[in-house]
N, C-alpha and C positions, 0 to 999 in steps of 0.2 A: 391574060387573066384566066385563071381554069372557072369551071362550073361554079355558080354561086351554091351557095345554100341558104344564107338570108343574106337580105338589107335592110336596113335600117334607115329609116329618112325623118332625121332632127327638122322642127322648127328651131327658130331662136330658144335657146335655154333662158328662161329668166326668172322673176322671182316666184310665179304663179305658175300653175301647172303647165307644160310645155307638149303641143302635141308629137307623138313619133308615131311614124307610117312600119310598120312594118310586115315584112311581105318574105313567103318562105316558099325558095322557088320548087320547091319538090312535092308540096300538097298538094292538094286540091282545093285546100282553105289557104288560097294565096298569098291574103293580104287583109292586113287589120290595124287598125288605128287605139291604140294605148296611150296614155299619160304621164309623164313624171316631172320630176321637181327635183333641183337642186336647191338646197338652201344653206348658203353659206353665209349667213348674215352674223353668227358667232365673232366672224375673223375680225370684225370693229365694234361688234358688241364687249366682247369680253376681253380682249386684250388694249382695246384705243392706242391701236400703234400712232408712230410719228406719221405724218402727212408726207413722208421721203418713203414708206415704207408700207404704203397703201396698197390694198388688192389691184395691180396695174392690169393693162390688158393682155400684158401674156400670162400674168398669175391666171388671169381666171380663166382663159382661152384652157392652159392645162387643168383648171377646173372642170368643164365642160368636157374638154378630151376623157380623162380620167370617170367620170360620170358616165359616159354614152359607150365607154367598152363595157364597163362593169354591166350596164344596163343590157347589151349585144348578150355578154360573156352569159348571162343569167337567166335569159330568156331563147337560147339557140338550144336547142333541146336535142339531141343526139343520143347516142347508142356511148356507152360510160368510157368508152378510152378510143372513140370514132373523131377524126379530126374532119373539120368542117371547114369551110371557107365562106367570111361575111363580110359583109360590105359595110360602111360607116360613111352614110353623107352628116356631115356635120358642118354650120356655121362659124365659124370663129372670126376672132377680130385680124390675127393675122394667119388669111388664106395665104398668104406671098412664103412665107415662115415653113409654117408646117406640111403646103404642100411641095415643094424644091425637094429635088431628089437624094439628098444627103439626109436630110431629116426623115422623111418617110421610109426610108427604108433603113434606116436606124429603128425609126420607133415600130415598121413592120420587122426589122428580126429580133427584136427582144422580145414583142409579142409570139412570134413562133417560139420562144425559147419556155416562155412560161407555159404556152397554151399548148404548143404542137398545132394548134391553126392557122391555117392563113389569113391574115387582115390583107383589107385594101378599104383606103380611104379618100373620097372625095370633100375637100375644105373648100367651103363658101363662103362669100362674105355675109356677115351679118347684116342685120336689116333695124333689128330693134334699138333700143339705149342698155347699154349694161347695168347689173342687177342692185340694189343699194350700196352692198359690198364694193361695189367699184366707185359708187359714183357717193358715196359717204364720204364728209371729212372727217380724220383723225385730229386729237388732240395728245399730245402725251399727258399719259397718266403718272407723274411720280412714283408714288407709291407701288406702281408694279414693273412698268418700264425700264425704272433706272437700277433693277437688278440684273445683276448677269443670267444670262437665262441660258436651261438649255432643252429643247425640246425630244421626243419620244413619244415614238407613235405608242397608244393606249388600245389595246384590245380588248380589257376589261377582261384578262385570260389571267393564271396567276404567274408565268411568268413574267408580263409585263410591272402585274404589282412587287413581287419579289424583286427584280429589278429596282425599281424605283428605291423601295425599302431598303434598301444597301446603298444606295445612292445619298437618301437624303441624312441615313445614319451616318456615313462615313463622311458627307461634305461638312459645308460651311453654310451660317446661317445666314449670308446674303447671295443665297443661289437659288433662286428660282425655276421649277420646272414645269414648260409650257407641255399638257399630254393630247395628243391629237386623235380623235376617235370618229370614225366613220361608219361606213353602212348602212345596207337597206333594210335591215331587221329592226323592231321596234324594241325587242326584249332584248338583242344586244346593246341596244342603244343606252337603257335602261340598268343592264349587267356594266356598263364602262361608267355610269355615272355612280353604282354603289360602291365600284370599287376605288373611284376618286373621290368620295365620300368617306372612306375606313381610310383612307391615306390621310387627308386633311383633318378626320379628329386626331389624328397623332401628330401631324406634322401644319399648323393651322399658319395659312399663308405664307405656305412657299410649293403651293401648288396650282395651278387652273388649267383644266377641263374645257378642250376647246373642239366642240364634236360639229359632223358634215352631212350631216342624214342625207338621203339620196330617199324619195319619197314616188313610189309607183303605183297610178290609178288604172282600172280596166285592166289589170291584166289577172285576175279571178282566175279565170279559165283557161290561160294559157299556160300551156307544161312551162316548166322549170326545169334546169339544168342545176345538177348539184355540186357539182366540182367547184365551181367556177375558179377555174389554174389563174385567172389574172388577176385575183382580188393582192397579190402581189404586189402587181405593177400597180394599181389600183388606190393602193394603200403607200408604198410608197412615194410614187406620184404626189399625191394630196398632202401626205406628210412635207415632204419638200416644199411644198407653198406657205405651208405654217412656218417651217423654220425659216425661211428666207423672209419672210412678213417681221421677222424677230430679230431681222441683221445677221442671220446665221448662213454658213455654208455649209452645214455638217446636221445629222439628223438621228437619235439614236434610235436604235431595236433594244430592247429586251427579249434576249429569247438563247435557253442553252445551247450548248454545242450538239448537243444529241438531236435536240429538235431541231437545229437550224440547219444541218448539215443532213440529217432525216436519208440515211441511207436504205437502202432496198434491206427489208427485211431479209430475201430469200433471191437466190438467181431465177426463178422462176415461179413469181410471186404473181396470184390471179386476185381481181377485187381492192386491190391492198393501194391505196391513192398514197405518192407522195409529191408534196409541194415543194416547189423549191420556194416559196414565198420572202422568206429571209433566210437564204442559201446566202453560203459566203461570197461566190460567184455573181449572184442575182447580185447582190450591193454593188458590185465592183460595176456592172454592166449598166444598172439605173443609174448609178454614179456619172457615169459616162454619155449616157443618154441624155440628161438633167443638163449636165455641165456644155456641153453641146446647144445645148438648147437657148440656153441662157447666155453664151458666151464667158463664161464663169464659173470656176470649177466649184463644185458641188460633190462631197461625198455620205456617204453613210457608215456608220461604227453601230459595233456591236462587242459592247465592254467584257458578254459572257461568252463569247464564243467557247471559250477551252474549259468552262464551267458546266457539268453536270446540272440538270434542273434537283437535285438535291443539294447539292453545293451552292445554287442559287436560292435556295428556300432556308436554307439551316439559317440564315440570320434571324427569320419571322419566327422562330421558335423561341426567341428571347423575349419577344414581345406579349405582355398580359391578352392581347388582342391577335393573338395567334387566331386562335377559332371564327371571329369573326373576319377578319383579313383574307383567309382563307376561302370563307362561305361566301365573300362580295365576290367570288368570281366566279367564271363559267369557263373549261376548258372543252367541252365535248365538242367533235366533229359533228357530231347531230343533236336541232333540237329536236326536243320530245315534249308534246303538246300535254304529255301527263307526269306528274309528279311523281317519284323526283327527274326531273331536265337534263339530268347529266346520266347519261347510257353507262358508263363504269368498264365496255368492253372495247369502245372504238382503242384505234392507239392512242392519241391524245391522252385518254381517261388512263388507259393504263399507264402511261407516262407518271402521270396526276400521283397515280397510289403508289406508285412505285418511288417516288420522290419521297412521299411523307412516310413510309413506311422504312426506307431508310432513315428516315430521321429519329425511330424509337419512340413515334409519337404512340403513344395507347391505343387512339382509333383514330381515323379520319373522319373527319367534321362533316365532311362533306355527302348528302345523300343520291346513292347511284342506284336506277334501278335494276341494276343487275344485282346487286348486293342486298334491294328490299325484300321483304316476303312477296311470295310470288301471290298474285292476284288471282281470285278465282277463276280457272281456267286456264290461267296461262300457262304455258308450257317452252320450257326451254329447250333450244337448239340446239346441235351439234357446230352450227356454223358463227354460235354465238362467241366460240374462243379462239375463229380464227387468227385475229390477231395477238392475241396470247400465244397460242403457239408459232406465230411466226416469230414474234420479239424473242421465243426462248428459242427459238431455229438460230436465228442472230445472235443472239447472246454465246452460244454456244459456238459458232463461228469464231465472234473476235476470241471467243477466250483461247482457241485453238491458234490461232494466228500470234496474240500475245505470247504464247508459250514457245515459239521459236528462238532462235537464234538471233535472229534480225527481224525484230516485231516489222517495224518499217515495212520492210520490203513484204512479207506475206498480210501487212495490213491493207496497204496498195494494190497487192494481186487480187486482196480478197475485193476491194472496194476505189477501182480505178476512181470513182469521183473525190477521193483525198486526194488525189496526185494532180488534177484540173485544181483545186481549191489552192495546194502548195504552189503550184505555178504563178495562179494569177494573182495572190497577196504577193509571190515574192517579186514578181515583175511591178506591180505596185508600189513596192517597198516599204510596203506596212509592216512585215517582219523578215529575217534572213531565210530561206531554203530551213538550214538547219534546226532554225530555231522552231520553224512551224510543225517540221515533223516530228520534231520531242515534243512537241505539245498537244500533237493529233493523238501521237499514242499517247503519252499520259492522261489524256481526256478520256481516252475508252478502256484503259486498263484502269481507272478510276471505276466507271462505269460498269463495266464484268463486275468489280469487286464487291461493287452494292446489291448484285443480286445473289445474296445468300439464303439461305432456308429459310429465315424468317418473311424476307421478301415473296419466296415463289408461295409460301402458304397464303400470303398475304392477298396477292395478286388471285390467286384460286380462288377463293370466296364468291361463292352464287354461279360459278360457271357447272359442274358437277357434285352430284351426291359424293361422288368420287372420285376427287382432285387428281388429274392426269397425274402419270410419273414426275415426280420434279427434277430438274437436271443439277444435281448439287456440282459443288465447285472440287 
């Protein structure tokens, strides 16, 4: 084992606050004692699965797991792209399971793959009774049970709502979607329940909102880590327990091609985070993890992959409730404790404008405070439009690659991570070699296309008096 940086020492997780020891071996402030809370009492609250289909004890063992990384990942405070090495004592119900050498070092390299850290985990027996969720009867509920369901992780982002929106327009009306939302934020918590609110006035029961809060006491004063690379693993972990709670093997994402696949801005790109969170790759490798685990195969889809997050948005433009549909979400990489909440320059936001702005909508609904009047005294940066200029550094890239002879082949050199992704769907067999790479280029020569003049003015607004050069087409 190399050098620790933290540990982590779980009591039993259960339904009231749970103590964690934790201890950072490189201070001089060692060790401290914090509180959290897992509450997943929703999962027989609101759904009243069948009594075949109860929170059993490896569901919430990966409850628990799933909790106490996110909890590690969020509280491990580092230097912003310094990899760390932390330790995880945690109780579960089965030690025999997830401590055996197969499994741990499954679930230690997908953690390296998301984080770039090293995990190392000690699993102990539990001591306490499991939390209501477990130890709750089900009864089936007619009325929502005996729908075909299909579940989808909820981030209360607008691709996930866009998703959906094409979902419930395009199905049938005894389909049911179960949406699963997590996290330790209260105002996300809060942003995934308004935007499963504007969903259900249009579409009134054939939806429910089945959220996992993760609730942390005492830790006021302890730095924070921003990144956090596993909220990933994290998220789809959790997701996976919902849909298997629902008889499912299969779990969706909402989330474009552009964003899911989230390539390097620049080859030598500083500051500029990217997640693989729902990377094509990342599904394929949870997949495997999950399915392993369970003895059962388990995968995840992602319906928009080779869809632009404009192309996933143009249906909400039909809709009298464009505007509010819109405003029920929160897409920023940062919150901001002052109005307006969405920053308008991280990439996400630009993502955001750039979608509705292809659309020929008048204005975006949505308020960013890079776009508001500026406040007295505030003053704008130079470093404000970094990632404006990296996405037009990129833009300008694929468009130069598209413009070849063999997009393919100089989209590849430009961006080896399409050529990991074409391998591991097609080794999957989720589509042919061929057919994936007409659709990678088609998705980014889509993509160049949307950013015309009216986009790069679009996108400029509140960065300078004097809107950088634009790179027209």
């Amino acid at each position: 084992m190399s050098q620790l940086d933290y540990t982590y020492i779980f009591d039993d997780l259960s339904d009231g606050y749970a103590s964690v020891q934790w201890i950072h071996h490189r201070a001089h402030q060692s060790s401290q004692v914090f509180r959290m809370r897992v509450d997943d009492q929703q999962f027989h609250r609101k759904r009243h699965w069948e009594q075949r289909n109860h929170l059993s004890a490896l569901h919430a063992d990966c409850v628990d797991l799933a909790s106490a990384i996110a909890v590690a990942d969020r509280l491990s405070s580092r230097t912003r792209y310094q990899p760390c090495s932390i330790q995880i004592r945690l109780p579960v119900r089965h030690p025999e399971l997830f401590g055996c050498s197969p499994t741990l070092q499954h679930l230690q390299d997908i953690l390296y793959w998301y984080t770039q850290d090293q995990w190392f985990f000690d699993f102990l027996p539990r001591t306490a009774y499991g939390r209501v969720a477990e130890r709750q009867l089900s009864f089936l509920n007619p009325s929502s049970c005996d729908l075909p369901a299909e579940v989808a992780l909820w981030s209360g982002g607008l691709d996930s709502l866009a998703g959906l929106y094409s979902q419930l327009k395009n199905g049938t009306a005894s389909s049911h979607y179960v949406l699963f939302g997590t996290g330790a934020n209260t105002f996300i918590h809060s942003k995934q329940r308004d935007a499963a609110e504007a969903i259900e006035a249009l579409f009134p029961g054939q939806t429910t909102l089945v959220q996992l809060p993760l609730w942390l006491g005492e830790t006021k004063e302890m730095r924070k880590h921003s990144l956090q690379r596993s909220r990933g693993f994290v998220f789809l972990l959790l997701g996976a327990v919902c849909a298997m709670l629902e008889g499912l093997q299969v779990l969706s994402v909402y989330e474009n091609g552009i964003g899911a696949i989230n390539l390097p801005f620049t080859q030598a790109e500083v500051g500029l985070d990217h997640s693989l969170s729902v990377y094509p790759v990342s599904l394929i490798r949870m997949g495997e993890f999950i399915s392993h685990l369970f003895g059962s195969p388990f995968t995840f889809q992602d319906p928009f992959l080779f869809k632009t997050k404009a192309q996933m948005c143009a249906p909400l433009t039909t809709s009298a409730a464009f505007e509010r549909l819109v405003l029920s979400t929160f897409t920023c990489d940062r919150y901001l404790r002052d109005r307006p909440q969405q920053c308008g320059r991280c990439s996400s936001c630009l993502l955001r404008r750039q979608a509705i702005a292809v659309l020929s909508m008048e204005e975006d609904p949505t308020p960013y405070s890079m776009t508001a009047p500026a406040r007295y005294g505030q003053k704008r940066r130079i470093s404000d439009s970094d990632h404006l200029r990296a996405m037009e550094a990129q833009v300008a890239s694929l468009r130069s690659c598209l413009a070849t002879e063999d997009p393919w082949e100089s989209l590849s050199g430009y961006a080896p991570q399409l050529l990991e992704i074409v391998d591991e769907m097609a080794e999957k067999k989720i589509l042919s070699r061929d057919e994936l790479m007409d659709r990678l280029v088609q998705l980014y020569a889509c993509y160049v296309s949307e950013w015309d003049e009216h986009v790069y003015q679009v996108l400029h607004r509140g960065f300078t008096e004097n809107p950088i050069e634009m790179q027209r087409l």
